[in-house]
C-alpha positions in Angstrom: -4.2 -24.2 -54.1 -3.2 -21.0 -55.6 -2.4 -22.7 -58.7 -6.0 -24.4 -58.9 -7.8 -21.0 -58.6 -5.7 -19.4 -61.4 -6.4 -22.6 -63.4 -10.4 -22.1 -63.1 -10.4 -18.9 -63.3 -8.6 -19.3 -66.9 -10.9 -22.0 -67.7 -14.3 -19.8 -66.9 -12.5 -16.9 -69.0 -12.3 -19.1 -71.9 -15.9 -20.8 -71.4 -17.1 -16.7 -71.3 -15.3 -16.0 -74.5 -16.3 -18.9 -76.2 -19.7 -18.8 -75.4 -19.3 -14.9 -76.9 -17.7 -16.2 -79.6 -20.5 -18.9 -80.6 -23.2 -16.0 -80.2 -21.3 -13.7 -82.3 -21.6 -16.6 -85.2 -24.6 -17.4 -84.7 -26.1 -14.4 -85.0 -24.0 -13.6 -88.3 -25.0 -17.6 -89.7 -28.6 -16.2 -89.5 -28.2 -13.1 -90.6 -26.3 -14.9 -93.8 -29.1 -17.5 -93.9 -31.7 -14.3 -93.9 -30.2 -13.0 -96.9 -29.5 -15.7 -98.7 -33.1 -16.4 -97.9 -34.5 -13.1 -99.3 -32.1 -13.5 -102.7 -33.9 -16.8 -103.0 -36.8 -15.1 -103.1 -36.3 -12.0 -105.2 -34.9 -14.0 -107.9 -37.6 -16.7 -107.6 -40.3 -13.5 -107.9 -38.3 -11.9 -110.8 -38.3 -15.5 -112.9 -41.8 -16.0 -112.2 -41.9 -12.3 -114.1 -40.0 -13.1 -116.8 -42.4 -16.7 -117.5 -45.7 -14.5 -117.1 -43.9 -12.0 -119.4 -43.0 -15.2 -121.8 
């Protein structure tokens, strides 16, 4: 019985920490995602500038 209790209570630690875990890398995919995004963009603006300039 004992044994069962430590055994779920290992498993809910782990769910916790994984569920930490796949927030943590979420949120740093997005924010990756966001500034790859925003590169895109500046260097889509900037060739636009040099074709208008050409």
């Amino acid at each position: 019985m004992l044994y069962g209790s430590i055994y779920y209570l290992w498993i809910s630690m782990l769910q916790q920490r994984a569920e930490i875990y796949a927030c943590g890398l979420m949120s740093s995919v997005l924010k990756a995602l966001i500034y790859i995004h925003t590169i895109y963009k500046m260097l889509t603006l900037i060739l636009q500038c040099c074709k208008w300039m050409l």
